[in-house]
C-alpha positions as CSV (number, residue, x, y, z in Angstrom):
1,X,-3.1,-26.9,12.4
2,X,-0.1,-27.2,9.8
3,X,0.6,-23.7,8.0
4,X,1.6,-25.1,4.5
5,X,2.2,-22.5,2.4
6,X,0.4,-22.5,-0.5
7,X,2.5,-23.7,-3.8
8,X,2.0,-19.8,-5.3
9,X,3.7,-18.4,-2.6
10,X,6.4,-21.3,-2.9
11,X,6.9,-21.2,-6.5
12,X,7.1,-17.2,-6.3
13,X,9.4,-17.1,-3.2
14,X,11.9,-19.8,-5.0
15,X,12.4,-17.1,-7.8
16,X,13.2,-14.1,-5.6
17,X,14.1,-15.1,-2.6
18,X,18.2,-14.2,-1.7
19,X,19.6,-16.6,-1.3
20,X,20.3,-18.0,2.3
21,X,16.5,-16.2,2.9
22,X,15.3,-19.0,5.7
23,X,11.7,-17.1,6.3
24,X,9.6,-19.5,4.6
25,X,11.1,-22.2,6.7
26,X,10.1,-20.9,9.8
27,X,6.9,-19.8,8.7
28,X,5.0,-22.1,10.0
29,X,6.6,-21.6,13.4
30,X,5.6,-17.6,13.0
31,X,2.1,-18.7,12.0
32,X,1.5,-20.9,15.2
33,X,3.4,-18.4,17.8
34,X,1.2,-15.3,15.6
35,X,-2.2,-17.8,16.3
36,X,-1.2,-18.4,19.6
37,X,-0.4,-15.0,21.2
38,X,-3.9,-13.4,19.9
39,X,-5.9,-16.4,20.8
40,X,-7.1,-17.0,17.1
41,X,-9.3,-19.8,16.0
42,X,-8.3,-20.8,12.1
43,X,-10.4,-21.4,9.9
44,X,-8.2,-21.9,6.6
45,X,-5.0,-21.1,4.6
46,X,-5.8,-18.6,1.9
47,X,-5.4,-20.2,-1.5
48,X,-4.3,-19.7,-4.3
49,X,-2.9,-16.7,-2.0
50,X,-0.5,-14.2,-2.9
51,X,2.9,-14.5,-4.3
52,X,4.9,-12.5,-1.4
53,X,2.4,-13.5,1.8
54,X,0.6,-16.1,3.8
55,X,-3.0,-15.3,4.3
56,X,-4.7,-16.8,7.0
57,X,-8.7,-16.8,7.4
58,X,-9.7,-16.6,11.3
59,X,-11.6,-16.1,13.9
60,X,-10.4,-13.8,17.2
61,X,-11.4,-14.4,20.9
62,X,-14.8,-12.9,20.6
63,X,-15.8,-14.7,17.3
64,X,-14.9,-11.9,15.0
65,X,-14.3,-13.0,11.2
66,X,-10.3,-11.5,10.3
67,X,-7.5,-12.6,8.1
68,X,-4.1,-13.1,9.9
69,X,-1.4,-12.1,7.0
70,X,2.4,-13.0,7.6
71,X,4.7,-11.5,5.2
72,X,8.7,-11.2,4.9
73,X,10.4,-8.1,5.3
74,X,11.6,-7.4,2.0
75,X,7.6,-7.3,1.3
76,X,7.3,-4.3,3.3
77,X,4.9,-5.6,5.3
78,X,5.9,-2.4,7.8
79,X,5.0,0.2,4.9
80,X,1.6,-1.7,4.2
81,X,0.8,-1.3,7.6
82,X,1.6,2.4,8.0
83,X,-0.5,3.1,4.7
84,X,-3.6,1.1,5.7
85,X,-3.3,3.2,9.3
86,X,-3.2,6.0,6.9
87,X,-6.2,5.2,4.9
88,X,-8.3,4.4,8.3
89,X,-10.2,2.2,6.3
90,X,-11.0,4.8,3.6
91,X,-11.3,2.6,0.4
92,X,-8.8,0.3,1.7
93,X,-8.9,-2.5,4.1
94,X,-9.0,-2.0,8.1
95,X,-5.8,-3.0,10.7
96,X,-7.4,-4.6,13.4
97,X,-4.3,-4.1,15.5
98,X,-1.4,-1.9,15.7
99,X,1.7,-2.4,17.2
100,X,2.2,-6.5,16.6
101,X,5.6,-7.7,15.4
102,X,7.2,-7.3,12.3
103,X,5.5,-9.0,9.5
104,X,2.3,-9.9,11.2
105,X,-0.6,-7.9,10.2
106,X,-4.5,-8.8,11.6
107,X,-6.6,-7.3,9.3
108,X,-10.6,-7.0,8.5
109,X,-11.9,-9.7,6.9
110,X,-13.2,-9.3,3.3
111,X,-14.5,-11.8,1.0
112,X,-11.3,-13.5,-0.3
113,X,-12.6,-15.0,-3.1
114,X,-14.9,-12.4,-4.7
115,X,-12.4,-9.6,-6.4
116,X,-13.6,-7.3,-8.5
117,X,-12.1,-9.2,-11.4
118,X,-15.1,-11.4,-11.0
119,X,-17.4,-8.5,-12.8
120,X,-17.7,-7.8,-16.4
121,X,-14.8,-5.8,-17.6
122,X,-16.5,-2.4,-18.1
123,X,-18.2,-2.4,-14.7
124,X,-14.2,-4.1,-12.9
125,X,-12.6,-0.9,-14.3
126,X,-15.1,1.6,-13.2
127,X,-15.1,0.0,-9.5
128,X,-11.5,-0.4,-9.3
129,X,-10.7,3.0,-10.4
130,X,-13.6,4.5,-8.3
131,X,-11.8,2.1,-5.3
132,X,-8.3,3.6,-6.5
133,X,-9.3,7.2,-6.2
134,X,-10.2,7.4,-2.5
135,X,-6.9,5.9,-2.0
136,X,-5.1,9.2,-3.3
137,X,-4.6,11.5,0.0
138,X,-2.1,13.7,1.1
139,X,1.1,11.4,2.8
140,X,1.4,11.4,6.1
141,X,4.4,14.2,7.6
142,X,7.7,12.5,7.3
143,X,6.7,9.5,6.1
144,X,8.3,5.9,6.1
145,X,7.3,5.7,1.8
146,X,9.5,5.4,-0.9
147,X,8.9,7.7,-3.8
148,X,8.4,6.8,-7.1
149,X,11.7,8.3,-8.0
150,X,13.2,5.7,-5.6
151,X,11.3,2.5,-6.3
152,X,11.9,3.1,-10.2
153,X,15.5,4.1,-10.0
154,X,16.0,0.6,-8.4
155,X,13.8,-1.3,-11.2
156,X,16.0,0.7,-14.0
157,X,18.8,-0.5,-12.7
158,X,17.2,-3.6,-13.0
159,X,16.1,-3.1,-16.3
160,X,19.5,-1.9,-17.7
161,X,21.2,-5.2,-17.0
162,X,18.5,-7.2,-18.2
163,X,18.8,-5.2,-21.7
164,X,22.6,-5.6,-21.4
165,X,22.0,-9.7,-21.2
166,X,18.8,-9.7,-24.0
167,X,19.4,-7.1,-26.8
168,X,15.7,-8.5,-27.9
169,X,14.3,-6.7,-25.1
170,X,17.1,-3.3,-25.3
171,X,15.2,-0.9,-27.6
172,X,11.7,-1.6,-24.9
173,X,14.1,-0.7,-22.0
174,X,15.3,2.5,-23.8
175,X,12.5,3.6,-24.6
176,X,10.8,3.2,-21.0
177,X,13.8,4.6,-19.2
178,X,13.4,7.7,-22.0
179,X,10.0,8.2,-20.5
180,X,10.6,7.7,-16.5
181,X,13.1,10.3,-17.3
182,X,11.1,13.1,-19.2
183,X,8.2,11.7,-16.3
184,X,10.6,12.9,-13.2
185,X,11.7,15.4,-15.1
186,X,9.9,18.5,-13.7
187,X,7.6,18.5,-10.1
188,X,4.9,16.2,-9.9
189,X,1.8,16.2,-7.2
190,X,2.7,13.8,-4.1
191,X,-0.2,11.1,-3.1
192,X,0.1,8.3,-0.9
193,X,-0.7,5.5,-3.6
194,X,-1.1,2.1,-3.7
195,X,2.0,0.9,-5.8
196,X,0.5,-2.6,-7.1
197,X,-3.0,-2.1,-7.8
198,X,-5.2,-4.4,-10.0
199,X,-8.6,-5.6,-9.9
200,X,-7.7,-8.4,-8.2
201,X,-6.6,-6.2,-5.9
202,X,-10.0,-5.4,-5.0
203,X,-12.6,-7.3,-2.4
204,X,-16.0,-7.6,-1.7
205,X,-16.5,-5.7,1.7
206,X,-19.3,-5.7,3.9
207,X,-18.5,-2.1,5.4
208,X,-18.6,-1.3,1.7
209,X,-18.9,-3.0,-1.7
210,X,-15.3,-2.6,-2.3
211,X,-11.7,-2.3,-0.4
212,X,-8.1,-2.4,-1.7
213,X,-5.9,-5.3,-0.1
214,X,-2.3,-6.0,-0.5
215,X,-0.6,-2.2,-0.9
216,X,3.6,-1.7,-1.6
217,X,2.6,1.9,-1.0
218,X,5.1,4.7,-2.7
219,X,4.7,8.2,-2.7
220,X,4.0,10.0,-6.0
221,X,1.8,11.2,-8.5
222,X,-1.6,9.2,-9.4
223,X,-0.4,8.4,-13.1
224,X,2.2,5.7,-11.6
225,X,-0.4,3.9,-9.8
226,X,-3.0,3.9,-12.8
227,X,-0.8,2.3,-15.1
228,X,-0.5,-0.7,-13.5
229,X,-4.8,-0.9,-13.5
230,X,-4.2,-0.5,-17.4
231,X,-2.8,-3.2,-18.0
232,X,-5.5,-5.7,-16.2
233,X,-6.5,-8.7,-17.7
234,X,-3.6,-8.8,-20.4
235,X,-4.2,-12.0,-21.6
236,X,-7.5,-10.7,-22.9
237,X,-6.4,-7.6,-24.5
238,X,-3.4,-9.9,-26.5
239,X,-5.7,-12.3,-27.2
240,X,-7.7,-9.4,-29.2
241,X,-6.8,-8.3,-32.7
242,X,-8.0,-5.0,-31.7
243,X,-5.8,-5.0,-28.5
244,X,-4.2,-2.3,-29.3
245,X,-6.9,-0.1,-29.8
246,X,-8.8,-1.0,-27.2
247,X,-5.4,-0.1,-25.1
248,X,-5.1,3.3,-26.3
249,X,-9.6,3.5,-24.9
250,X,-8.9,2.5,-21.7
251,X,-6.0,5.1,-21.2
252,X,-7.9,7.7,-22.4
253,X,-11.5,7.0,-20.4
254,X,-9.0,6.0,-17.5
255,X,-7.5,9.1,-17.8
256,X,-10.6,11.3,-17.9
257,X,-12.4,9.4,-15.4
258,X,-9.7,10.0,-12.7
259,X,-8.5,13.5,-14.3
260,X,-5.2,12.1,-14.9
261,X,-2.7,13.4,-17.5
262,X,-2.7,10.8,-20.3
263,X,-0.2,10.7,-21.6
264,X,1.7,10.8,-18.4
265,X,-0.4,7.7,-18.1
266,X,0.6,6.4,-21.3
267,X,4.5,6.6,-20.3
268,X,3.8,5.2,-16.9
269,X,2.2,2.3,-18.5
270,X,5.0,1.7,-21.0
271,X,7.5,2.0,-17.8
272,X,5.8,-0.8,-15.5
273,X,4.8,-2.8,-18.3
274,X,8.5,-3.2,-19.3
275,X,10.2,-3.4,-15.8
276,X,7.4,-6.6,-15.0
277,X,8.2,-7.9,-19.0
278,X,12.0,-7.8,-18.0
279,X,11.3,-9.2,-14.6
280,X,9.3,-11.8,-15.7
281,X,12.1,-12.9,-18.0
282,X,14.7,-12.8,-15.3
283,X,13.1,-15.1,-13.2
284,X,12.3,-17.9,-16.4
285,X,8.3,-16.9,-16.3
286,X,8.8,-17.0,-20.3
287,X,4.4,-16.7,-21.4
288,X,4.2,-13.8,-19.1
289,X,7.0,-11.9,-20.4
290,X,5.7,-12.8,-23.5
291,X,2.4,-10.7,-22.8
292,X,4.0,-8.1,-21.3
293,X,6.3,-7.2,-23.4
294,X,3.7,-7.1,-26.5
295,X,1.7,-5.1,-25.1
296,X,4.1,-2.8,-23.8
297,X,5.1,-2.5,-27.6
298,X,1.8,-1.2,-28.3
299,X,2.7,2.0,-26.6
C-alpha cells in the first residue's frame, strides 16, 4: 500500500524540520522495506497521527494486532525504545521487538483512537496521573537519557532568543528562566520520566485499562513531567473565567495526589508552558501561542 503521511505529521515536520532533512521523503520507502522484512499485513495509516511519527496499524505473521511506528532521529526514537524496555510494559506500552533498525519500533497494539482524553475531565486526570506514577522508577545504570538540566538548558537557550526578537513575550521568559534556575538549583530525586505526557498520551489497553504511548524520556525529578499533565485541555481552562482558579486546584490536588512538591510544580508548569508559548510562536502557530502564553501568565 502507499504510506502517505498524514497532513499532521506534514504540516508539523515543515515547521521543524532542518533544513535539507530528506526523511519524510523516503519514508514511504522505510515503511515498505520496515513491512516487508517482518512480514506485516497493514491494516491502516494512523490518523490524525502524531506530529514527529508515522504510525502504522498491523497485523504480524501469526495474526497478531501491533502498530509499526517509524520516527526520525532527531525524535529519539532510540531513547523511546530504551525507556519502554525499561518500563517492561509497566504502565507503558510493550516493544514487541528489540534490536530493529534505527527509527523503526513494533510495538503492542492499543486502541488508537480511545485516549484517556475521551473521559470526563475529573476522572482523565485521575487516570493519567494514576498512568503517570507507575512510570516513575529508578533509571536504568548509565543510561542513554538526557536530564532535565540538559533538555531545558537547550529550550532556554531557545527561549532567550525568542525574548530577544519579541519583547511582548521577555518578562514570561524571565521569569521562567528565574524558576528553572532556583528549580536546578539544589539536588533533586532522579526518575526515568516520560518527558511529554498528556492525556492524550494515554490509551485504552487490553493488558490493562490504560498505557502511556509516545515517551521523549529525560531523567529528573517527577515535578517536570507533571507540569506538562497540568496544563491539558488549555483551551478549556482559557475559555473559563475561573481558569485561573481552577489552575491553581489542579496543581494543588495534582500535587497531593502524586506527593509532589507544589510549588516545584507550579515553577515547572510556568517553565514548559512558556518554552511551548515561545515555540509555538517561532514556528507561526499564532492561537496556540496565544493560549499558552495566557495561561502561563496565570502562574
Amino acid at each position: 500500500m502507499a504510506f502517505e503521511p498524514p497532513r499532521r505529521l506534514v504540516r508539523a515536520f515543515g515547521e521543524t524540520a532542518p533544513e535539507g532533512d530528506d526523511w519524510l521523503a523516503k519514508l514511504p520507502e522505510v515503511a515498505g522495506r520496515a513491512v516487508a522484512q517482518r512480514e506485516l499485513a497493514v491494516e491502516r495509516v494512523q490518523v490524525p497521527g502524531g506530529r514527529s511519527s508515522l504510525v502504522v496499524l498491523v497485523r504480524t505473521a501469526e495474526g497478531a494486532p501491533a502498530v509499526l511506528k517509524l520516527a526520525p532521529r532527531r525524535a529519539r526514537p532510540e531513547s523511546e525504545r530504551a525507556a519502554l524496555v525499561h518500563w517492561g510494559g509497566l504502565g507503558a506500552v510493550q516493544v514487541r521487538e528489540e534490536g530493529a533498525e534505527e527509527g523503526v519500533l513494533l510495538l503492542e497494539r492499543l486502541h488508537p483512537d480511545v485516549s484517556v482524553r475521551s473521559l470526563p475531565e475529573a476522572k482523565a486526570l485521575l487516570e493519567a496521573a494514576g498512568t503517570l506514577r507507575r512510570l516513575w522508577v529508578e533509571p536504568p545504570a548509565s543510561h542513554p537519557f538526557e536530564t532535565v538540566a540538559e533538555r531545558t538548558g537547550r529550550q532556554a537557550e531557545a527561549m532567550r532568543a525568542g525574548a530577544a526578537a519579541d519583547a511582548e513575550v521577555a518578562p514570561l521568559v524571565d521569569a521562567a528562566l528565574a524558576a528553572r534556575a532556583e528549580l536546578l538549583a539544589g539536588p533533586s530525586e532522579q526518575r526515568l520520566l516520560h518527558g511529554t505526557f498528556r492525556q492524550s498520551k494515554v490509551l485504552a489497553g487490553d493488558r490493562m485499562p490504560w498505557l502511556a504511548v509516545g515517551p521523549d524520556p529525560v531523567v529528573g525529578e517527577s515535578a517536570f513531567d507533571l507540569a506538562r499533565l497540568v496544563r491539558d485541555r488549555v483551551e478549556d481552562l482559557i475559555a473559563q473565567p475561573s481558569g485561573a482558579s481552577t489552575t491553581r486546584r489542579r496543581i494543588k490536588r495534582l500535587a497531593e495526589s502524586l506527593e509532589v512538591d507544589q510549588e516545584r510544580l507550579r515553577g515547572w508548569t510556568l517553565f514548559r508552558a512558556v518554552e511551548s508559548g515561545v515555540r509555538a510562536r517561532r514556528v507561526g502557530r499564532e492561537r496556540d501561542a496565544e493560549l499558552l502564553l495566557e495561561f502561563a501568565g496565570w502562574l
